[in-house]
N, CA, C, O and CB atoms as a CASP TS submission, in Angstrom:
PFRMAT TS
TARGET T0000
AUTHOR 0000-0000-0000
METHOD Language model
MODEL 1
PARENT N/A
ATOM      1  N   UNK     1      15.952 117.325 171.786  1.00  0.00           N
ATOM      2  CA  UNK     1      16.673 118.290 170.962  1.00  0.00           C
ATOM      3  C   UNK     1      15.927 119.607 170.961  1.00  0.00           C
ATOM      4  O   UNK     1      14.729 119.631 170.678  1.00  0.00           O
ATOM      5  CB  UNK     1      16.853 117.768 169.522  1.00  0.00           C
ATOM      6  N   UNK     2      16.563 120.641 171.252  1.00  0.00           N
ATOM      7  CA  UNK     2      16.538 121.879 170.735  1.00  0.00           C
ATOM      8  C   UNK     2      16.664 122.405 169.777  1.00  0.00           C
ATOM      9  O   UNK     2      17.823 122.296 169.375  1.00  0.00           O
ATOM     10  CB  UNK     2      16.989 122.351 171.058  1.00  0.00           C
ATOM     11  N   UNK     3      15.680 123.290 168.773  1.00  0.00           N
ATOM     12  CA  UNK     3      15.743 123.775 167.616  1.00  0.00           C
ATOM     13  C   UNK     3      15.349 125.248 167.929  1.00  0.00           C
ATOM     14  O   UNK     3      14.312 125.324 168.588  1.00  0.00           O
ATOM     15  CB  UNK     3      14.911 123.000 166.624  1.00  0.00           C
ATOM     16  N   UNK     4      16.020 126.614 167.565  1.00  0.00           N
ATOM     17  CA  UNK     4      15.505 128.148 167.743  1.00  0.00           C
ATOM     18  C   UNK     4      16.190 128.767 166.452  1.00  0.00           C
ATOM     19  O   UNK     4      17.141 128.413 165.756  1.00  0.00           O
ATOM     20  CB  UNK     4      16.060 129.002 169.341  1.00  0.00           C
ATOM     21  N   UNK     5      15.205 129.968 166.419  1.00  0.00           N
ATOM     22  CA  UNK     5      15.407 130.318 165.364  1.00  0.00           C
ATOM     23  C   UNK     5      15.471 131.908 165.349  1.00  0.00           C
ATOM     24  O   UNK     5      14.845 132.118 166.387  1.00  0.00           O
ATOM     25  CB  UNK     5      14.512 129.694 164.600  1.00  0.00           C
ATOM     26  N   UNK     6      15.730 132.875 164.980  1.00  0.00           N
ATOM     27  CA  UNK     6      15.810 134.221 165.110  1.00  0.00           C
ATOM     28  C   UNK     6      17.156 134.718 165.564  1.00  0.00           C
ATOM     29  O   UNK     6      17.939 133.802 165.812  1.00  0.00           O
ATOM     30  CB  UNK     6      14.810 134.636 165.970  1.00  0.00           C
ATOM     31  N   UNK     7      17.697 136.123 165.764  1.00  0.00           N
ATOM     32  CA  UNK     7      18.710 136.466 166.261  1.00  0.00           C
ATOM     33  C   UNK     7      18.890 136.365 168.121  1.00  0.00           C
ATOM     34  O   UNK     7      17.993 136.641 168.918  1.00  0.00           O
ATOM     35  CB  UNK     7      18.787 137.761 165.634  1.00  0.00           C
ATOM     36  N   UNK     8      19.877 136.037 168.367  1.00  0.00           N
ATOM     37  CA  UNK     8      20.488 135.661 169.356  1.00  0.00           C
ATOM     38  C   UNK     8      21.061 136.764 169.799  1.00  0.00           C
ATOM     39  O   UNK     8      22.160 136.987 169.290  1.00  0.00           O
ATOM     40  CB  UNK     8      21.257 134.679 169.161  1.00  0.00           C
ATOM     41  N   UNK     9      20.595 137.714 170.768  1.00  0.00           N
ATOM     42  CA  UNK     9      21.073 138.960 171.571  1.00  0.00           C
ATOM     43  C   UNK     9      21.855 138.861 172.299  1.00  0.00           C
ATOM     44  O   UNK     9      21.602 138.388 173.407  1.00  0.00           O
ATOM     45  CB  UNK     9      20.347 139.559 172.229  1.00  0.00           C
ATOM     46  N   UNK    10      23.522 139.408 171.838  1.00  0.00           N
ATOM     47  CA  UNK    10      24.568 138.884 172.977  1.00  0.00           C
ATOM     48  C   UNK    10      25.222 140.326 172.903  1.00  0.00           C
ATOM     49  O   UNK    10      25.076 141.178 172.027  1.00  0.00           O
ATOM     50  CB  UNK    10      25.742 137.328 172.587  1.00  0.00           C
ATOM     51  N   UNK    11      25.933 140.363 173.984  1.00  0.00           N
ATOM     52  CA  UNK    11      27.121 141.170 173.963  1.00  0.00           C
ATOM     53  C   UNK    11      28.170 141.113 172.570  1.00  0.00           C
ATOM     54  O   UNK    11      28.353 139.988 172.105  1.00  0.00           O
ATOM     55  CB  UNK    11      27.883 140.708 175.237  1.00  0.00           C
ATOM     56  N   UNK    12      28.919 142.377 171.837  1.00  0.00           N
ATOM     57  CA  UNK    12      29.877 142.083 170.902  1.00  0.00           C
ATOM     58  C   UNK    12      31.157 142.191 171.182  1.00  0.00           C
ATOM     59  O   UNK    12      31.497 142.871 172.150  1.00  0.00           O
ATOM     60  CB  UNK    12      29.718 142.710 169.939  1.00  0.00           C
ATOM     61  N   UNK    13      31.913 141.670 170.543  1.00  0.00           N
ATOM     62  CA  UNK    13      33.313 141.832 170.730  1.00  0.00           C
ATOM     63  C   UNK    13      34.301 142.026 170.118  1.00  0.00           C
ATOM     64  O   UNK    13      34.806 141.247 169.309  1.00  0.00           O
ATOM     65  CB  UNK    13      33.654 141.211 171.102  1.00  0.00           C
ATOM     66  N   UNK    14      34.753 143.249 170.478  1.00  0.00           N
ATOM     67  CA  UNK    14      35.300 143.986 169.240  1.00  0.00           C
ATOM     68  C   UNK    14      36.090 144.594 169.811  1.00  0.00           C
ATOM     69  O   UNK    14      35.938 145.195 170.875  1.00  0.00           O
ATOM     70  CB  UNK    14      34.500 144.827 168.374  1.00  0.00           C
ATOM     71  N   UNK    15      37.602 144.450 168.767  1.00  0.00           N
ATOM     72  CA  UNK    15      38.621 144.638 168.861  1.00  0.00           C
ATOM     73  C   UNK    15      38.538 145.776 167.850  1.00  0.00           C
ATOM     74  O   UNK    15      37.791 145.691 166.875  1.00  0.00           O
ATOM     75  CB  UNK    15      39.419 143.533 168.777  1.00  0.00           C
ATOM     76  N   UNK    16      39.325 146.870 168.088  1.00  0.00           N
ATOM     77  CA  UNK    16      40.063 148.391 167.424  1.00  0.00           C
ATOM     78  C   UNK    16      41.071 148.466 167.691  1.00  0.00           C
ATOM     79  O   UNK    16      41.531 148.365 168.828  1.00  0.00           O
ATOM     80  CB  UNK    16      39.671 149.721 167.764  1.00  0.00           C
ATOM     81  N   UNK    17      42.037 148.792 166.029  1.00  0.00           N
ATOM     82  CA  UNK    17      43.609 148.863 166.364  1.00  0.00           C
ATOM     83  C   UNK    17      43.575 149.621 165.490  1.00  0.00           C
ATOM     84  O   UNK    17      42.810 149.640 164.526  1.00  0.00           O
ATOM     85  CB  UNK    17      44.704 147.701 166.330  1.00  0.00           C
ATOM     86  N   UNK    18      44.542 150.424 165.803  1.00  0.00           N
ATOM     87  CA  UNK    18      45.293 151.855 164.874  1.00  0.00           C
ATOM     88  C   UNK    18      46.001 152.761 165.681  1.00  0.00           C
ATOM     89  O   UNK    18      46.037 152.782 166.911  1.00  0.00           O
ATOM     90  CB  UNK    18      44.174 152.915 164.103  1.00  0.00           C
ATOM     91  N   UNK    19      46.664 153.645 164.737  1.00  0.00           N
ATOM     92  CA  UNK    19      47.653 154.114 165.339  1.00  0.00           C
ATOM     93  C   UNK    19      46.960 155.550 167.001  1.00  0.00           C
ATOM     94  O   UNK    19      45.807 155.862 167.299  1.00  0.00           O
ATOM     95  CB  UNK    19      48.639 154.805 163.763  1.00  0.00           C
ATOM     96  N   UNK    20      47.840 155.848 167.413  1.00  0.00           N
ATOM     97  CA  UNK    20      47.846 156.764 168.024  1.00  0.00           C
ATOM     98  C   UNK    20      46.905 157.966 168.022  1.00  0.00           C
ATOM     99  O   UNK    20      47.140 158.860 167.209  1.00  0.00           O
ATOM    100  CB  UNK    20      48.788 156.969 167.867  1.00  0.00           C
ATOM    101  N   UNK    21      46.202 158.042 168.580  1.00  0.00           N
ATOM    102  CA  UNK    21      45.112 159.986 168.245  1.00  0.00           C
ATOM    103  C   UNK    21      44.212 159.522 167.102  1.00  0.00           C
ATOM    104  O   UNK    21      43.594 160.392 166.488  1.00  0.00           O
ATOM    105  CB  UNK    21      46.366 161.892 167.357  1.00  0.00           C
ATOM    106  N   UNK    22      44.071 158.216 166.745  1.00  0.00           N
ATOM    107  CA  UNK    22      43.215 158.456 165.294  1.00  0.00           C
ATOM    108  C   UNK    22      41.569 158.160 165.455  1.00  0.00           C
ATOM    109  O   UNK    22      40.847 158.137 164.458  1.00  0.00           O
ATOM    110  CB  UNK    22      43.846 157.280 164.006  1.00  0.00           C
ATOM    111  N   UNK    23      41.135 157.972 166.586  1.00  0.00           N
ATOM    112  CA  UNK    23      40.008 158.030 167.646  1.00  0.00           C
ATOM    113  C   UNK    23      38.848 156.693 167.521  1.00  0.00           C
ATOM    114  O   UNK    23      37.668 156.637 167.172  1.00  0.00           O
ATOM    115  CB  UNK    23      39.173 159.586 167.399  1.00  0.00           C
ATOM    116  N   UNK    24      39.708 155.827 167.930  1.00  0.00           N
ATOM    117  CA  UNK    24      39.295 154.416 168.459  1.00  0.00           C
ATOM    118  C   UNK    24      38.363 154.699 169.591  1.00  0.00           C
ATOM    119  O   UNK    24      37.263 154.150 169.642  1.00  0.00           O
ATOM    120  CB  UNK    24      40.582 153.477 168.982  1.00  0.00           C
ATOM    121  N   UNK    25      38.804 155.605 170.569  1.00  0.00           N
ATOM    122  CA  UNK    25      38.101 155.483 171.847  1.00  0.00           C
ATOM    123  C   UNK    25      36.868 156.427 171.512  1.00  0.00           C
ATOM    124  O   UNK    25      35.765 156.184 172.001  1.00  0.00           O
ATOM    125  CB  UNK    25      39.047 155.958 173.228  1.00  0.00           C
ATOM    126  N   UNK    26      37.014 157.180 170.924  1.00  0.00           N
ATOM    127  CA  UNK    26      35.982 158.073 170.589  1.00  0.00           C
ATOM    128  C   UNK    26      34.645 157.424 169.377  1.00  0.00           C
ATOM    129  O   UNK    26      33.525 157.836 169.077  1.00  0.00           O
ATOM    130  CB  UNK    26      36.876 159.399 169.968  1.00  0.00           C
ATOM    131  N   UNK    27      35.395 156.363 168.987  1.00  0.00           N
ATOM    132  CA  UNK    27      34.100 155.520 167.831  1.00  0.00           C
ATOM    133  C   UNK    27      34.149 154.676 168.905  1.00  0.00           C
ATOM    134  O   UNK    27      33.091 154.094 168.669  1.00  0.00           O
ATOM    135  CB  UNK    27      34.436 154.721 165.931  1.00  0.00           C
ATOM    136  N   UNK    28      34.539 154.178 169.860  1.00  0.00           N
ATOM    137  CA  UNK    28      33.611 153.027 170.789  1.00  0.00           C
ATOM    138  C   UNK    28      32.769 153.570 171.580  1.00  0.00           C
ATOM    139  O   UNK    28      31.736 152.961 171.855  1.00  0.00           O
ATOM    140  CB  UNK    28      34.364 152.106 171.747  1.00  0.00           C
ATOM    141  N   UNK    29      33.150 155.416 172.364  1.00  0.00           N
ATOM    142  CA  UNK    29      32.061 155.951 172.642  1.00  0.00           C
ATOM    143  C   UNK    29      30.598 155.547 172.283  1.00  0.00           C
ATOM    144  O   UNK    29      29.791 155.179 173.138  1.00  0.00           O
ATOM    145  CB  UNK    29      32.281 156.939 172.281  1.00  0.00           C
ATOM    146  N   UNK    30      30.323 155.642 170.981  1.00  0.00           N
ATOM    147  CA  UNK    30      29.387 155.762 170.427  1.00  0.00           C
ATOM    148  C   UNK    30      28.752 153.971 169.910  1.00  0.00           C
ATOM    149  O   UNK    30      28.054 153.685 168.937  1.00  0.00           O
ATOM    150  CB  UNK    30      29.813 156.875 169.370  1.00  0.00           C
ATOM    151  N   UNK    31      29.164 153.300 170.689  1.00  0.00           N
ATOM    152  CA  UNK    31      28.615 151.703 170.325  1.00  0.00           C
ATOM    153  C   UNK    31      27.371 152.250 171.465  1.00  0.00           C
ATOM    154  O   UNK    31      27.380 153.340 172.037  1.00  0.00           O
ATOM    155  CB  UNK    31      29.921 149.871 170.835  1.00  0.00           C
ATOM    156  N   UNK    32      26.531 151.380 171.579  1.00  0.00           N
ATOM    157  CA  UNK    32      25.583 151.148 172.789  1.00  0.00           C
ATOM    158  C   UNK    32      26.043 150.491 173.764  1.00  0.00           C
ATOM    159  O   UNK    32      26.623 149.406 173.725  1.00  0.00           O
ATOM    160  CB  UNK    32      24.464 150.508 172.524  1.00  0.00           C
ATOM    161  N   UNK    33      25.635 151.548 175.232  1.00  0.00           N
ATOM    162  CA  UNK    33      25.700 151.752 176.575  1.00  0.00           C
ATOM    163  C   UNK    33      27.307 150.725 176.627  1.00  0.00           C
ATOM    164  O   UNK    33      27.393 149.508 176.792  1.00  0.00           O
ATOM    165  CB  UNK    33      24.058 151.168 177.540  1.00  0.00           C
ATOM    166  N   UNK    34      28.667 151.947 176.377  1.00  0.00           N
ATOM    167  CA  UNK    34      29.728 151.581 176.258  1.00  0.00           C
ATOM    168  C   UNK    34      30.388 151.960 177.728  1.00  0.00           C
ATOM    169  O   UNK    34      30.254 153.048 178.289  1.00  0.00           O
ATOM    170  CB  UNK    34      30.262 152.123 175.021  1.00  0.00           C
ATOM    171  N   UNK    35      31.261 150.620 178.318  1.00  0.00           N
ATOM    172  CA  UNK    35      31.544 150.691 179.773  1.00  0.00           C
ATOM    173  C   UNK    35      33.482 150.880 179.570  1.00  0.00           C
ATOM    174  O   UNK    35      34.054 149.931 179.032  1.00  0.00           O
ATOM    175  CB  UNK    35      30.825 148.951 180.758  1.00  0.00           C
ATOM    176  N   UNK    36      34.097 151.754 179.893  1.00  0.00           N
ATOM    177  CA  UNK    36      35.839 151.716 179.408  1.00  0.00           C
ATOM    178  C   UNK    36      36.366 151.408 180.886  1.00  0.00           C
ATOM    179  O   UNK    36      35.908 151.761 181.972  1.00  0.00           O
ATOM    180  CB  UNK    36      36.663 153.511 178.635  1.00  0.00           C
ATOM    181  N   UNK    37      37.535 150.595 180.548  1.00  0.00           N
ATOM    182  CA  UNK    37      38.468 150.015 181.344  1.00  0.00           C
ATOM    183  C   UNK    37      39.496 151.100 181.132  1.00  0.00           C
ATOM    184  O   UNK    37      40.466 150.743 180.463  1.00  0.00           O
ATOM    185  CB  UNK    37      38.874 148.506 180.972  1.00  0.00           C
ATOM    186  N   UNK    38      39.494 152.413 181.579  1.00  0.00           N
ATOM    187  CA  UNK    38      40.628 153.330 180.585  1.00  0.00           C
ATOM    188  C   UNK    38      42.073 153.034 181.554  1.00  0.00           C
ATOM    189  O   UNK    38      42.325 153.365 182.713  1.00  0.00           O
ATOM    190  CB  UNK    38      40.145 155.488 180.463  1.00  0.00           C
ATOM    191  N   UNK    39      42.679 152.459 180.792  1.00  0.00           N
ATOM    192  CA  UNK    39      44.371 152.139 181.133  1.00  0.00           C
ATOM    193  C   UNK    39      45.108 153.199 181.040  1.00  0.00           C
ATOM    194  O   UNK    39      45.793 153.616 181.975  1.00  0.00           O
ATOM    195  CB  UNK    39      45.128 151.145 180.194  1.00  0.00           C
ATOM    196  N   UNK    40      45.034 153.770 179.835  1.00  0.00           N
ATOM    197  CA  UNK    40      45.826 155.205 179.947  1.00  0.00           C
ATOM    198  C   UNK    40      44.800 156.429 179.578  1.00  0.00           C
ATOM    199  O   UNK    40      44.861 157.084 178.537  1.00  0.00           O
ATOM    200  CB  UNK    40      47.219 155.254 178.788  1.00  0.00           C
ATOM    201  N   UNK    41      44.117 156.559 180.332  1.00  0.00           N
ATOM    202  CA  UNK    41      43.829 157.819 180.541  1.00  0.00           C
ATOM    203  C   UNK    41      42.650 158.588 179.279  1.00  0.00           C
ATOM    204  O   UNK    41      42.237 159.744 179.370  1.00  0.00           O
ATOM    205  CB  UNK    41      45.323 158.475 180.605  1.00  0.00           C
ATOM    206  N   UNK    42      42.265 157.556 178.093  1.00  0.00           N
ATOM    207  CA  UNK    42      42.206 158.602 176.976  1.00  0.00           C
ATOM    208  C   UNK    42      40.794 158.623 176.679  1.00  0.00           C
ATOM    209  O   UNK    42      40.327 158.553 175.542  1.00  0.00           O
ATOM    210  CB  UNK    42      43.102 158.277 175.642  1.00  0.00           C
ATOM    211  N   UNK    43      40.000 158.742 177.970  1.00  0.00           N
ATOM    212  CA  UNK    43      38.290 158.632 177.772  1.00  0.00           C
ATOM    213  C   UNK    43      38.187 160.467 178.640  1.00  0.00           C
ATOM    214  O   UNK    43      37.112 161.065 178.605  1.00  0.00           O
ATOM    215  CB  UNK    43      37.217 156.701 179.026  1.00  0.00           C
ATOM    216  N   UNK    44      39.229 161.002 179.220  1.00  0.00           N
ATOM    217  CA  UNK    44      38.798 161.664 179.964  1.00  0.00           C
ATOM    218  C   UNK    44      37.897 162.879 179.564  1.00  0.00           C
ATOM    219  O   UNK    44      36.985 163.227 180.314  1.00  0.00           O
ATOM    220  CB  UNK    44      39.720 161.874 180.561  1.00  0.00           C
ATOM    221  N   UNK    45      38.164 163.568 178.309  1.00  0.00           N
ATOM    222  CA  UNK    45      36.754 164.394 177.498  1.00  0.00           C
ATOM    223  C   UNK    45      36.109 164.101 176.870  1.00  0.00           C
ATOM    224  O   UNK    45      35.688 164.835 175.976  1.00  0.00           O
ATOM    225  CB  UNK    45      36.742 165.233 176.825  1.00  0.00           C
ATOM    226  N   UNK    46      35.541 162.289 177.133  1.00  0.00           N
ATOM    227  CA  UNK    46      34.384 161.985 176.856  1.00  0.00           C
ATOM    228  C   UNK    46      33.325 161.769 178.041  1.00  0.00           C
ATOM    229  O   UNK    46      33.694 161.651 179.209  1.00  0.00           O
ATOM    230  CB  UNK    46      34.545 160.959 176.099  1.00  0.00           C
ATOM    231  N   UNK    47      32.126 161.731 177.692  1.00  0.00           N
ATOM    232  CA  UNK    47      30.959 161.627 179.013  1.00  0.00           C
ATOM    233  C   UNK    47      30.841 160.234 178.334  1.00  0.00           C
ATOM    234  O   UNK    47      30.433 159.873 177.230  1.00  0.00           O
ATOM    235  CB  UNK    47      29.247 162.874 179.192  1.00  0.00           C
ATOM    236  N   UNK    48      31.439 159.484 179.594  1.00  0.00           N
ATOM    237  CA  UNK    48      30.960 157.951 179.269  1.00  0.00           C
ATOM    238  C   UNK    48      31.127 157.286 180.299  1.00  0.00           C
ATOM    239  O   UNK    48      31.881 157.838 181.100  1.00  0.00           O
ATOM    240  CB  UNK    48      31.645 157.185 178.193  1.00  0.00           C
ATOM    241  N   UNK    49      30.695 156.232 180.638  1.00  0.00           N
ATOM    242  CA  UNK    49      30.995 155.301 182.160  1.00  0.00           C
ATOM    243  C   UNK    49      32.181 154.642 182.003  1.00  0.00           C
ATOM    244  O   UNK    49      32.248 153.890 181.031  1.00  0.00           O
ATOM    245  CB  UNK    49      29.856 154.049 182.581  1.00  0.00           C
ATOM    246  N   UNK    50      33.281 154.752 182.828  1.00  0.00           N
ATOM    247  CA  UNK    50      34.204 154.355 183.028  1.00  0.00           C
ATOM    248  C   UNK    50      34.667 153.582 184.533  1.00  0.00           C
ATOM    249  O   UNK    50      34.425 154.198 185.571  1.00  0.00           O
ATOM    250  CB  UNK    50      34.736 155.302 182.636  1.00  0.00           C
ATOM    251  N   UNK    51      35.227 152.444 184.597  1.00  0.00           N
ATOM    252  CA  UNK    51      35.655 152.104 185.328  1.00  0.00           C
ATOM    253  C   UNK    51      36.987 152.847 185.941  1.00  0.00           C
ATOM    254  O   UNK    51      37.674 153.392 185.077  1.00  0.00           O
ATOM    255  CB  UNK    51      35.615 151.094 184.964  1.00  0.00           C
ATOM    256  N   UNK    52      37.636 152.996 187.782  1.00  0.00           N
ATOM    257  CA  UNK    52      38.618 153.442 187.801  1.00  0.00           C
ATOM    258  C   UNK    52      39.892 153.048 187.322  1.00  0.00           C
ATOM    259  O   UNK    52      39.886 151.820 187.244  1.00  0.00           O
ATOM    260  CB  UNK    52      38.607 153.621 188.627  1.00  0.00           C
ATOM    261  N   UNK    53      41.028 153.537 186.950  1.00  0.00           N
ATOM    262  CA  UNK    53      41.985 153.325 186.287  1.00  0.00           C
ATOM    263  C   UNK    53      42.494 152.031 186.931  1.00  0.00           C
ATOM    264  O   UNK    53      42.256 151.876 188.129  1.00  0.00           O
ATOM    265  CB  UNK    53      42.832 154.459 186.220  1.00  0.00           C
ATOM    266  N   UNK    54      43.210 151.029 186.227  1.00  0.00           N
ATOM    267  CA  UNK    54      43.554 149.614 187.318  1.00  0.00           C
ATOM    268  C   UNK    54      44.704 150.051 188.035  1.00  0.00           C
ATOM    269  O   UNK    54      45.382 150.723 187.258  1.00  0.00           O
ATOM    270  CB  UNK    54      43.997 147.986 186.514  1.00  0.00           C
ATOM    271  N   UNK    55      45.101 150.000 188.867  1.00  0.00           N
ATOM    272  CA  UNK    55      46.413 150.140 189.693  1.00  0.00           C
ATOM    273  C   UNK    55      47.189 148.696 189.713  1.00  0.00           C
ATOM    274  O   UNK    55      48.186 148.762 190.433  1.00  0.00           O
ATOM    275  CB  UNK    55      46.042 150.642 191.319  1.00  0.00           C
ATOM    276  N   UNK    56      47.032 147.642 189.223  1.00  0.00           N
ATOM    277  CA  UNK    56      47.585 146.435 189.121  1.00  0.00           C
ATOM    278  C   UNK    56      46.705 145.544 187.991  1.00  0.00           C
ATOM    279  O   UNK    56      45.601 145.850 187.541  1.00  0.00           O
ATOM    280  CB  UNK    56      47.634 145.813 190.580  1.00  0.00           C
ATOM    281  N   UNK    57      47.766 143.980 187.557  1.00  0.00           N
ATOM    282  CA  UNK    57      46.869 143.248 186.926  1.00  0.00           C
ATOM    283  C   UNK    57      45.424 142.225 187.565  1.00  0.00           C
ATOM    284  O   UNK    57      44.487 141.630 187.033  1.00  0.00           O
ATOM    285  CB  UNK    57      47.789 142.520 186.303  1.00  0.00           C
ATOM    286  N   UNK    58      45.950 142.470 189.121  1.00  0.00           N
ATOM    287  CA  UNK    58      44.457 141.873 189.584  1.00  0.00           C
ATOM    288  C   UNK    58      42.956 142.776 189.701  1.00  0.00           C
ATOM    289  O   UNK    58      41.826 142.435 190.053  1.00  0.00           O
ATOM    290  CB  UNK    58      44.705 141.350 191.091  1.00  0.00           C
ATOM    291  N   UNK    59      43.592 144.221 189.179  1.00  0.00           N
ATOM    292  CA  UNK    59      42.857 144.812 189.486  1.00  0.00           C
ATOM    293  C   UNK    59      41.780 145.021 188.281  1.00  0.00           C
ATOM    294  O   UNK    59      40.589 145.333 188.315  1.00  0.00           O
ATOM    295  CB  UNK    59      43.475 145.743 190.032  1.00  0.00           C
ATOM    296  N   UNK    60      42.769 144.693 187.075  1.00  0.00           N
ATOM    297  CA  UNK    60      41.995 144.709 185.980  1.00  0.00           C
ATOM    298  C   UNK    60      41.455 143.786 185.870  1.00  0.00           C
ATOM    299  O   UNK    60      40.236 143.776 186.041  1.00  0.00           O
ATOM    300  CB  UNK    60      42.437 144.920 184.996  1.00  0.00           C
ATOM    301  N   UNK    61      42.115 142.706 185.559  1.00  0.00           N
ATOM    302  CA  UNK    61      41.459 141.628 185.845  1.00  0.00           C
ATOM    303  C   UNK    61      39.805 141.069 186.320  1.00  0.00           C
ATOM    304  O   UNK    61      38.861 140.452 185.827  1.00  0.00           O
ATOM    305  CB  UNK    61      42.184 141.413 186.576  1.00  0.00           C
ATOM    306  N   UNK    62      40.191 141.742 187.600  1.00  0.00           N
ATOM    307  CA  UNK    62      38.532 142.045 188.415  1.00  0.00           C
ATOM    308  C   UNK    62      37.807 142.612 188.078  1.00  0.00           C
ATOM    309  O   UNK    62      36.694 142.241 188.451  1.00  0.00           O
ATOM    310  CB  UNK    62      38.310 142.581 189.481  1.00  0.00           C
ATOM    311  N   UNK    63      37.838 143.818 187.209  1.00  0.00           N
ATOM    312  CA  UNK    63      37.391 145.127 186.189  1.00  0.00           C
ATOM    313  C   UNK    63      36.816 144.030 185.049  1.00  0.00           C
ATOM    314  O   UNK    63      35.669 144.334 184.722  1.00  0.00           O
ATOM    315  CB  UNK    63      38.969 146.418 185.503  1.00  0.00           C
ATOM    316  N   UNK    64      37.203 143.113 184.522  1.00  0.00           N
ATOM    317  CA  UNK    64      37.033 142.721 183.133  1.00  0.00           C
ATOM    318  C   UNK    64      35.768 141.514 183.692  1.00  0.00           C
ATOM    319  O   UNK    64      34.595 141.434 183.329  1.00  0.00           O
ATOM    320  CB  UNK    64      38.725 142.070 182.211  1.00  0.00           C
ATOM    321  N   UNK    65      36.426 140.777 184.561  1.00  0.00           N
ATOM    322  CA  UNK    65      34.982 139.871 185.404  1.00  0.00           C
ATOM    323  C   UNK    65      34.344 140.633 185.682  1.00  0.00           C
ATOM    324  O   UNK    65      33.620 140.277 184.752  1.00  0.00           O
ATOM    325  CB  UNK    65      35.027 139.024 186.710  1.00  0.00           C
ATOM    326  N   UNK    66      33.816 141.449 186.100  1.00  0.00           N
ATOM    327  CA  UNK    66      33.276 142.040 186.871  1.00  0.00           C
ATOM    328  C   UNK    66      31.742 143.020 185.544  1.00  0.00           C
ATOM    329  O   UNK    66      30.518 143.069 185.426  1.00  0.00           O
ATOM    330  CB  UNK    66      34.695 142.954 187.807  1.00  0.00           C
ATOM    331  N   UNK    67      32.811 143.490 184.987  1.00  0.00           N
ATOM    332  CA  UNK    67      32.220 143.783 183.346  1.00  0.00           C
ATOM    333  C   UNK    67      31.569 142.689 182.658  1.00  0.00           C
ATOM    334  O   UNK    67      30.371 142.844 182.422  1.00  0.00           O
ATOM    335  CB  UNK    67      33.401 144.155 182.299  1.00  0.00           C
ATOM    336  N   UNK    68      32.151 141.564 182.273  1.00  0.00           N
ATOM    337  CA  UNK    68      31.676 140.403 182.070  1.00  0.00           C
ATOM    338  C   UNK    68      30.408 139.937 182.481  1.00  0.00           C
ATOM    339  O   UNK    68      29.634 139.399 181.690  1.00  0.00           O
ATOM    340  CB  UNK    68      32.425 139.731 182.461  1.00  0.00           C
ATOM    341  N   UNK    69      30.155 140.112 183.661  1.00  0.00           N
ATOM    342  CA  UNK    69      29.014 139.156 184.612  1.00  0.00           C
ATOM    343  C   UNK    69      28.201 140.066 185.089  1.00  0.00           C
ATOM    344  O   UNK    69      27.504 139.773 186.060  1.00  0.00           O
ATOM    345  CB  UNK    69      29.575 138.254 185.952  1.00  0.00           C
ATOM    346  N   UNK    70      28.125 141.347 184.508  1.00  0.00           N
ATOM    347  CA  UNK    70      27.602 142.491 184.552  1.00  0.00           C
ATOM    348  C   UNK    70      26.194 142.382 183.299  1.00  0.00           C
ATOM    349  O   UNK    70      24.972 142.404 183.152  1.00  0.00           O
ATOM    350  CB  UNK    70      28.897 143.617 184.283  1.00  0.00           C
ATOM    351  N   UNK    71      27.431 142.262 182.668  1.00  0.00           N
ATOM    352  CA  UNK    71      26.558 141.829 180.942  1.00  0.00           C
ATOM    353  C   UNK    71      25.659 140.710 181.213  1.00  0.00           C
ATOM    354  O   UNK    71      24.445 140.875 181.329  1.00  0.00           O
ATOM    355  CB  UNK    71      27.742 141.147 179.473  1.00  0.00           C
ATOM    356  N   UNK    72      26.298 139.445 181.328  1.00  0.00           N
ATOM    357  CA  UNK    72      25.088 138.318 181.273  1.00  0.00           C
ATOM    358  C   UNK    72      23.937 138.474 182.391  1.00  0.00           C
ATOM    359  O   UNK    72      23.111 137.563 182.341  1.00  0.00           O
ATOM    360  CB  UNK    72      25.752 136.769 181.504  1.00  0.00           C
ATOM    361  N   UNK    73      23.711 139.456 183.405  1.00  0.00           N
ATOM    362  CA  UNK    73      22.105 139.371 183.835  1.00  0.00           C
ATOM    363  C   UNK    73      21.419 140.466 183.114  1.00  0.00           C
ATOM    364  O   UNK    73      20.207 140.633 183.254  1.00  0.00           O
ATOM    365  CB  UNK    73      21.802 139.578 185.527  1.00  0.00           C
TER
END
């Protein structure tokens, strides 16, 4: 058996919903070293790392693995 104790350093996951312009993307800016999947477009006058826009669902898809398995090394 395994017993540990202290905080457990993981990736978070977090969901933001609200309406339209009320600046979701602009408070995730500001999480630590934040990576956007931007679907429609609404990171573009922020300085932040972004993935290219998906052109299909395999494409996102691959974007989100890819993000994923990025994180765990």
């Amino acid at each position: 058996m395994n017993i540990t104790s202290g905080k457990i350093h993981t990736a978070q996951k977090v969901v933001i919903y609200g309406v339209e312009g009320i600046g979701k993307t602009t408070l995730a800016s500001h999480f630590p070293d934040p990576v956007f999947i931007d679907t429609e477009g609404s990171t573009k006058f922020l300085d932040v790392k972004r993935f290219d826009a998906p052109t299909s669902w395999t494409m996102l898809l691959s974007q989100v693995d890819y993000g994923r398995d990025a994180r765990r090394n």
